[in-house]
C-alpha positions, 0 to 999 in steps of 0.5 A, a space after each residue: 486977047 486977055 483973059 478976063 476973070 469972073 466976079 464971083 461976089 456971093 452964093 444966094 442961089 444955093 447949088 444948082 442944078 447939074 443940068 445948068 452946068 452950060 447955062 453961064 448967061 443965067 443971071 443966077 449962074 454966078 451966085 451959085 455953086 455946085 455943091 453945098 453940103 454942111 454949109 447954110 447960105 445967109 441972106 447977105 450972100 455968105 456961105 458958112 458951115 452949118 452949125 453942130 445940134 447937141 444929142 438930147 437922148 434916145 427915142 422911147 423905141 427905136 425899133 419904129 419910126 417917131 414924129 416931133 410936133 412942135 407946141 407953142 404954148 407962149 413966147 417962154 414956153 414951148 415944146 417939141 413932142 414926140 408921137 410914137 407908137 401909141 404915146 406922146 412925150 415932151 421936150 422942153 429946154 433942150 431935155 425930156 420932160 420927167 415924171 419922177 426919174 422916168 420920162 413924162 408921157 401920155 397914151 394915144 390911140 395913133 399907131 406908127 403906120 399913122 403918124 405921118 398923116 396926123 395934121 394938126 391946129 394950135 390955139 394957146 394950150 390946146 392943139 387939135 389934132 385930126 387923122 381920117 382914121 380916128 375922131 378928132 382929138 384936143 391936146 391940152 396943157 396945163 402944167 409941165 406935167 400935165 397933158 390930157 389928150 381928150 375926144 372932141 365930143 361934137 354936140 351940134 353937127 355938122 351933119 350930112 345933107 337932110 333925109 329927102 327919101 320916105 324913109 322915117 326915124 322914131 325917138 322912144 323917148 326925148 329926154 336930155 341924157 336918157 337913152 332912146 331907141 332910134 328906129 327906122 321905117 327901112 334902110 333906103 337911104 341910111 348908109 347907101 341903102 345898108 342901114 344901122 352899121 357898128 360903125 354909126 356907134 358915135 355918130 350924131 343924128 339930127 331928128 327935128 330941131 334935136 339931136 341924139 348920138 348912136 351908143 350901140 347898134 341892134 340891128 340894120 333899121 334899130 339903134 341905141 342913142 342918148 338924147 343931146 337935145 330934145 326934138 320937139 317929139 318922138 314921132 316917126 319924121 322924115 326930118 332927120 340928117 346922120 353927122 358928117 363924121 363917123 367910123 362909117 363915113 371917116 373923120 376930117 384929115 386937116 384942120 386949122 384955125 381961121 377967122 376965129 372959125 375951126 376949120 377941118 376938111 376932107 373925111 373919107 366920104 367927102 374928101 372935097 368939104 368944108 366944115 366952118 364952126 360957129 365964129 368963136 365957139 370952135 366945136 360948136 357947128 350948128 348950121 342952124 337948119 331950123 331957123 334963121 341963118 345968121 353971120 356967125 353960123 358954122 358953115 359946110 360947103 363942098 367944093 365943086 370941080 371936075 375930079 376929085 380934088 381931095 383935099 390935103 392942106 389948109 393955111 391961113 394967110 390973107 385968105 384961107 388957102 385949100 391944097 388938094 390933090 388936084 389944085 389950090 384953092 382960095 376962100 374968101 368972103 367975097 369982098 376983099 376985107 369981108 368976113 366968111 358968112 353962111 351966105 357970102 363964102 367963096 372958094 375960087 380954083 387958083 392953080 392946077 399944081 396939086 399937093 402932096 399929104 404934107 402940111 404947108 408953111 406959111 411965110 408972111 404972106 406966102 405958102 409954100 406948099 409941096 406938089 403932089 409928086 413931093 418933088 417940088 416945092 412951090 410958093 403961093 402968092 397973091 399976085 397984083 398984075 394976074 388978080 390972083 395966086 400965082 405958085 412958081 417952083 423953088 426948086 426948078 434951079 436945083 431939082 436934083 437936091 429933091 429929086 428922091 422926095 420930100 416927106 415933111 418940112 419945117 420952118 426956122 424964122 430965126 436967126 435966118 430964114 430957112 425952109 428944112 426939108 427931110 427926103 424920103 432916103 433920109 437925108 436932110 436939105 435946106 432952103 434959105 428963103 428971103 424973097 424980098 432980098 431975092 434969096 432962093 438957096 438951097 443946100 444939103 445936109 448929111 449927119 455923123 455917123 452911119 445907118 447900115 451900110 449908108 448915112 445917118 438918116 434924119 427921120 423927123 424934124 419940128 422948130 420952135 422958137 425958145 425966146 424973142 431971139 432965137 429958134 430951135 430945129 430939133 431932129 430925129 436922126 437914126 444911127 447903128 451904133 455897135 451894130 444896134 440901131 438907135 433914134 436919137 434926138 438932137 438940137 441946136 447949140 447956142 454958137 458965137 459969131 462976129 460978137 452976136 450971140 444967137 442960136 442957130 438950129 439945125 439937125 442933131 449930131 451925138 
């Protein structure tokens, strides 16, 4: 019998998982590979080596780990910062920043424990940046060398559902920036029953139709506060609600930017809310409790389910999708092109995956999103046959390249289409994603050198585009050199191929 040979004609299934060694009547199984280390696949179906990153310089501390947060202040200038241990620095053009002869940088009240759980919002140049420990912050640009990192000073809420016990609040005085003693008749209801606590200093309280923010702290039933906005008078009222976020209940752990709505969500004591601005006013979330509620009033709502869905993502696409531990969930207006209102919204449970406390990429009109276990990444898409989102598993042909976790990603656009993902033991992996052309290939990375006894190991990464045409990847990777653990930056170099010159991104090499 004659021997036929197999028709191997590309690789746009990446590598494959080792259990699929037998599964040759996969349709798969002859556009993938058994392993691909330093190799990017390309939509067409060519494998090619991964191109070299160039040493931009070493971390301010290499003793504690550092994150890179892209900023995209316009389609010239954009920036990689570089969160550290109570600091931010900034990249741009491939170099640091300087003030003078010392690198540019700013102060931040984010430790090195914090850093993987900050979450953040961009809109031209000002990023808000959440942390349920910490209230929430705007960074602002104005120059190359001039950032400011400023407390988002809440005027008009949001705030807790309304005092519904016997309990009253007393205002000494209703003057717009004066301080007033804030009293209370007793403590039953205020705090689970334990009052004024120190950590109720920054919190707003509704009293009437005005508002006061807690200075300082006497005692369990007295407090001090500045007027924000004169209630109608000062006597003792069960009207009154205590703000949302504070040191006592937490501050918001994800934010984005929606239907020209700030959207944050998930505090420590209300992991399943919502907060929704006004419509173009964004730290404006007045609820309008005392009047006529209008289309373009912020909006809190709380999802209800059967546990504790706390919530770990949001991403605007054609709907805002709402990650949770427990499920994904989808917010619309109701109608298919509706607006959110106060009175329309709707939030409806799409699928029971659960996600991992890592940010989601959207991609055209898809999310990809991490699952729970960190293990697996998959892609949420609108899907006309079931009326709704439906999220299969990018990896289930390669679970063995995530198998160890996956702690952040990072999307290159430009000039092909791949998904960086950083695993929990350092080593960096790549997912080329086309699925229009049915690309789904992944492929693993390792950097030179070596960290005690093992590989470099790649500890952050960011992409951001430098013009029309290109991206760049930039990388954190951690080395001992001469017995001296060092972090070092990296970025892509601009390479050649085929006459076309572009840039391609990837990891850092020295």
């Amino acid at each position: 019998m004659a021997r036929v040979a197999v028709q191997l004609t590309n690789f746009t299934a990446g590598e494959l998982s080792p259990r699929l060694d037998g599964r040759n009547d996969l349709a798969k199984y002859s556009s993938g590979c058994k392993t691909l280390q330093n190799m990017v696949i390309y939509p067409h179906g060519s494998a090619a080596r991964r191109p070299g990153t160039t040493f931009v310089r070493e971390v301010k501390d290499s003793t504690k780990k550092t994150r890179l947060i892209p900023f995209e202040f316009s389609t010239t200038q954009t920036y990689i910062l570089e969160f550290g241990n109570q600091y931010i620095r900034f990249y741009k053009d491939s170099g640091i920043i300087l003030s003078g002869a010392s690198p540019y940088e700013i102060s931040t009240t984010y430790l090195e424990a914090d850093l993987p759980n900050i979450k953040y919002a961009q809109s031209a140049d000002v990023m808000y940046i959440c942390h349920p420990s910490y209230p929430i912050y705007k960074l602002s640009r104005t120059g190359h060398t001039a950032w400011t990192l400023d407390q988002v000073v809440e005027t008009n809420g949001p705030f807790l559902d309304h005092n519904i016990t016997t309990t009253t609040l007393n205002s000494s005085s209703t003057t717009v920036g004066a301080s007033a003693t804030l009293t209370l008749s007793s403590t039953t209801g205020i705090n689970n029953n334990q009052g004024w606590l120190t950590t109720d200093v920054g919190r707003l309280v509704h009293m009437k139709d005005g508002h006061y923010k807690i200075t300082a702290r006497t005692s369990s039933t007295v407090a001090t506060g500045t007027c924000i906005r004169s209630p109608s008078s000062s006597a003792a009222t069960t009207d009154f609600a205590l703000g949302s976020w504070s040191g006592t209940t937490g501050y918001p752990s994800c934010v984005s930017f929606y239907e020209q709505r700030l959207v944050f969500a998930g505090n420590t004591n209300q992991p399943q809310t919502l907060w929704f601005s006004k419509s173009g006013d964004y730290e404006n979330f007045d609820d309008n409790y005392h009047g006529t509620v209008a289309d373009d009033d912020a909006i809190t709502y709380t999802i209800a389910s059967n546990q504790v869905n706390a919530i770990r993502f949001l991403s605007a696409t054609r709907s805002l999708i709402v990650g949770t531990v427990g499920g994904e969930f989808s917010v619309s207006g109701g109608g298919t092109d509706d607006p959110v209102t106060p009175t329309n919204i709707l939030i409806k449970k799409q699928s029971n995956h659960g996600c991992a406390n890592v940010d989601a990429i959207p991609v055209g009109n898809v999310t990809l999103f991490l699952q729970r276990a960190k293990r697996k990444i998959r892609e949420l898409a609108y899907n006309f046959d079931v009326d709704g989102y439906v999220a299969p598993d990018m990896t289930i042909l390669a679970e063995h390249i995530s198998e160890s976790g996956i702690n952040s990603m990072s999307y290159q656009q430009e000039p092909n289409q791949i998904i960086w993902c950083v695993r929990e033991d350092g080593k960096l992996i790549g997912l080329t994603y086309q699925r229009e052309q049915q690309v789904v290939a992944w492929h693993q990375h390792i950097f030179g050198g070596a960290f005690n006894s093992g590989i470099a190991v790649c500890e952050s990464i960011a992409t951001i585009p430098t013009n029309d045409k290109e991206y760049q990847t930039w990388v954190i990777v951690k080395r001992t050199i001469n017995g001296v653990t060092r972090s070092e930056e990296h970025t892509s170099e601009l390479q050649s191929r085929f006459g076309i010159s572009y840039a391609v991104f990837c990891l850092k090499k020295k």
